[in-house]
C-alpha positions as CSV (number, residue, x, y, z in Angstrom):
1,X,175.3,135.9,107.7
2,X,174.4,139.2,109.2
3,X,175.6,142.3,108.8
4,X,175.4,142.9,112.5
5,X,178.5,144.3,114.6
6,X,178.3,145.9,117.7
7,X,180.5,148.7,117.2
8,X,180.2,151.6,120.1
9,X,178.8,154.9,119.3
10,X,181.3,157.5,118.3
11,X,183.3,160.1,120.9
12,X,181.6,163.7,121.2
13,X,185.1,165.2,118.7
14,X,186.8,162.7,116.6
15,X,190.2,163.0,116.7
16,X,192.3,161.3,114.0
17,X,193.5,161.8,110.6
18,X,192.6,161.5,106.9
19,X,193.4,157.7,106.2
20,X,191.9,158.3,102.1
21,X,190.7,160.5,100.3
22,X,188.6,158.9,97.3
23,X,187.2,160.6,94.1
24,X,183.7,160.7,92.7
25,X,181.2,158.2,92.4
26,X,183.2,155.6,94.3
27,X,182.3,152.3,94.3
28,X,182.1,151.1,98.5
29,X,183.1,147.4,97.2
30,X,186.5,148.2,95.9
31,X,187.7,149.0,98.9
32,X,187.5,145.0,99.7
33,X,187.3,144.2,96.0
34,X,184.2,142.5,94.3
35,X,185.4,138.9,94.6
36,X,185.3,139.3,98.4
37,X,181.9,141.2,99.5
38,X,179.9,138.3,101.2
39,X,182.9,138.2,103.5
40,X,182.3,139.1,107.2
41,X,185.7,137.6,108.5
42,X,187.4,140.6,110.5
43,X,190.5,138.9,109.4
44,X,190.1,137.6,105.6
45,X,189.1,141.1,104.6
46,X,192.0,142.7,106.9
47,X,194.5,141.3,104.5
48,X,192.0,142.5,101.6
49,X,191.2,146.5,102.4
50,X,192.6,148.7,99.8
51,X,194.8,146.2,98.9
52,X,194.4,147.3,95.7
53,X,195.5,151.3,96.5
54,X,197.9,151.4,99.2
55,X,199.0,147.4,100.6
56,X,200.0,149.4,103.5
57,X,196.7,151.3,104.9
58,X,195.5,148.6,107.3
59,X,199.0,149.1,109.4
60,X,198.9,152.6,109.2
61,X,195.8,153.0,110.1
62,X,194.6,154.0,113.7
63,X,191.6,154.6,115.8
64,X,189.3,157.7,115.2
65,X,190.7,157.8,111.6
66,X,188.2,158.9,108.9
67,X,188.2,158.5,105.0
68,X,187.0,161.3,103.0
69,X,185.2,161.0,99.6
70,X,183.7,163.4,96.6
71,X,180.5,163.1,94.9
72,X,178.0,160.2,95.2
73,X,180.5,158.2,97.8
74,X,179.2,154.6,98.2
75,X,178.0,154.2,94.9
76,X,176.5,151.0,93.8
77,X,175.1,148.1,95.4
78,X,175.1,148.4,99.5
79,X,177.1,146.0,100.3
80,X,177.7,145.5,104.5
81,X,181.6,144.5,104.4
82,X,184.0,146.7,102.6
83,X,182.7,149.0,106.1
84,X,182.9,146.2,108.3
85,X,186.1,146.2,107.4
86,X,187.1,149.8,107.6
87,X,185.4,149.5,111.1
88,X,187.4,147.0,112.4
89,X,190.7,148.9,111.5
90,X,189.0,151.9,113.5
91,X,187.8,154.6,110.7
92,X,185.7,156.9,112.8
93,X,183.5,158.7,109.9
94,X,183.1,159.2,106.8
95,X,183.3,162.6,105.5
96,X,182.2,163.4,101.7
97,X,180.8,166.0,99.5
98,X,177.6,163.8,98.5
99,X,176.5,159.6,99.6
100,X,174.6,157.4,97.3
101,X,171.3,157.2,99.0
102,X,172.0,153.2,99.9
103,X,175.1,153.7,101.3
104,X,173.8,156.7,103.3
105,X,170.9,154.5,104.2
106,X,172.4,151.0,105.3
107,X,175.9,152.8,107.1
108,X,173.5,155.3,108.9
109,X,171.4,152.1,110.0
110,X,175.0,150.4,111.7
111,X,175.3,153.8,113.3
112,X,178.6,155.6,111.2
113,X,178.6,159.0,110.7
114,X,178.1,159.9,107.5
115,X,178.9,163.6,107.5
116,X,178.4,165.9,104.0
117,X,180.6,168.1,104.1
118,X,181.0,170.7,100.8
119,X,184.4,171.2,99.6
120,X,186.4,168.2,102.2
121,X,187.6,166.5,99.4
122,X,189.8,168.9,98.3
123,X,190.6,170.6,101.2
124,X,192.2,167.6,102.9
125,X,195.2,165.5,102.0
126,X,196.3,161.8,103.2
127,X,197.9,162.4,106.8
128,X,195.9,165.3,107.7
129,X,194.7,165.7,111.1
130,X,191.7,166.3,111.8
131,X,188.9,166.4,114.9
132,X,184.8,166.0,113.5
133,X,182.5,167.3,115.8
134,X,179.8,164.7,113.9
135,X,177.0,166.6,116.0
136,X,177.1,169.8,114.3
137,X,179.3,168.5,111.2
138,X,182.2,171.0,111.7
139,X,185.5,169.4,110.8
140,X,188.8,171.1,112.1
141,X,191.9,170.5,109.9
142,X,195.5,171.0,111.5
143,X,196.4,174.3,110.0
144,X,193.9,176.2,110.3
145,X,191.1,175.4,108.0
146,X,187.3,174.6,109.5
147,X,184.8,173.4,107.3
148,X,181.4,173.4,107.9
149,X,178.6,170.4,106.7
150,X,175.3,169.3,106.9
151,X,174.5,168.1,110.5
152,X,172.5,164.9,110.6
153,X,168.8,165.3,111.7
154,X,167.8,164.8,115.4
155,X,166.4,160.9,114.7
156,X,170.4,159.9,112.7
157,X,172.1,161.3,116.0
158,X,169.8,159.2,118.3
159,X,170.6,156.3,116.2
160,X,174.4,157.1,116.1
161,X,174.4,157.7,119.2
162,X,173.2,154.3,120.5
163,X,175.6,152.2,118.1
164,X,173.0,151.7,115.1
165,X,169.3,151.4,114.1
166,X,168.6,148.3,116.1
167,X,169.7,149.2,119.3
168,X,168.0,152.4,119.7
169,X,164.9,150.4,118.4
170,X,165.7,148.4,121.2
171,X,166.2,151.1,123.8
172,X,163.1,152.4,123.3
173,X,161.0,149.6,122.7
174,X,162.7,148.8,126.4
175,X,161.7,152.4,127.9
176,X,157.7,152.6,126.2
177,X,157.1,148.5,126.5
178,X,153.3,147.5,124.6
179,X,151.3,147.3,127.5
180,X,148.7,145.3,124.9
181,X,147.8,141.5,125.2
């Protein structure tokens, strides 16, 4: 089954708050747990997210939400549906200190920002609003702190911006058609 979702490209400043905050060198498929990664059922793996860390995140969870990470976040194979399911409960982002170059690679292709941002993963606490400029990478945290990442490079924000890899492929193949026969 594929790994395709047509999720709409981020708002300009997302506003929501931390849902998790994960440590070092996690491990994308826990979030779903092993068993269930060739799941793509919005449902099934509703009643699975994080059920092993908090039973009730997918309740609490809202819109424009983001889940923060340390070192290395999305380590291990890069699997599509422990994200599909994040997705679907409406995380926003994902903000960490460093992404395993898969994760970074497949989650950039469906169009999440993937923000690094030095130093979020201590500076910010389940609960804590926040509002990502995903542009420029500066995340606001409600009381005052501002923390400053890496901005993603002119080509990730086209693809962001249009929902994923495949659409902007799309879009432009649409706007500079082969004129060859």
């Amino acid at each position: 089954m594929s790994a395709a979702r047509d999720y709409p490209p981020p708002p300009d400043l997302i506003r929501g708050r931390v849902a998790w905050v994960f440590g070092d060198d996690f491990d994308i498929d826990l979030v779903i747990g092993v068993e269930n990664i060739k799941s793509y059922d919005a449902d099934f793996l509703r009643g699975k997210v994080m059920q092993a860390y908090d039973p009730t995140f997918a309740d609490r969870v809202r819109p424009g939400d983001v889940i923060v990470g340390g070192r290395n976040f999305g380590y291990g194979h890069p699997h599509y549906p422990p994200m599909v399911a994040l997705r679907d409960l409406g995380i926003a982002a994902v903000l960490a200190e460093s992404f395993s170059p898969g994760f970074w690679r497949g989650e950039t292709h469906n169009g999440m920002p993937l923000l690094t941002v030095p130093g979020i993963s201590t500076a910010v606490t389940i609960g804590d609003a926040v509002q990502v400029d995903w542009r420029t990478a500066v995340v606001g945290v409600d009381g005052g702190a501002e923390l400053r990442g890496d901005p993603p490079s002119p080509r990730v924000r086209r693809v962001i911006e249009a929902g994923g890899s495949v659409k902007l492929l799309l879009a432009e193949h649409a706007r500079n058609p082969s004129h060859q026969h």
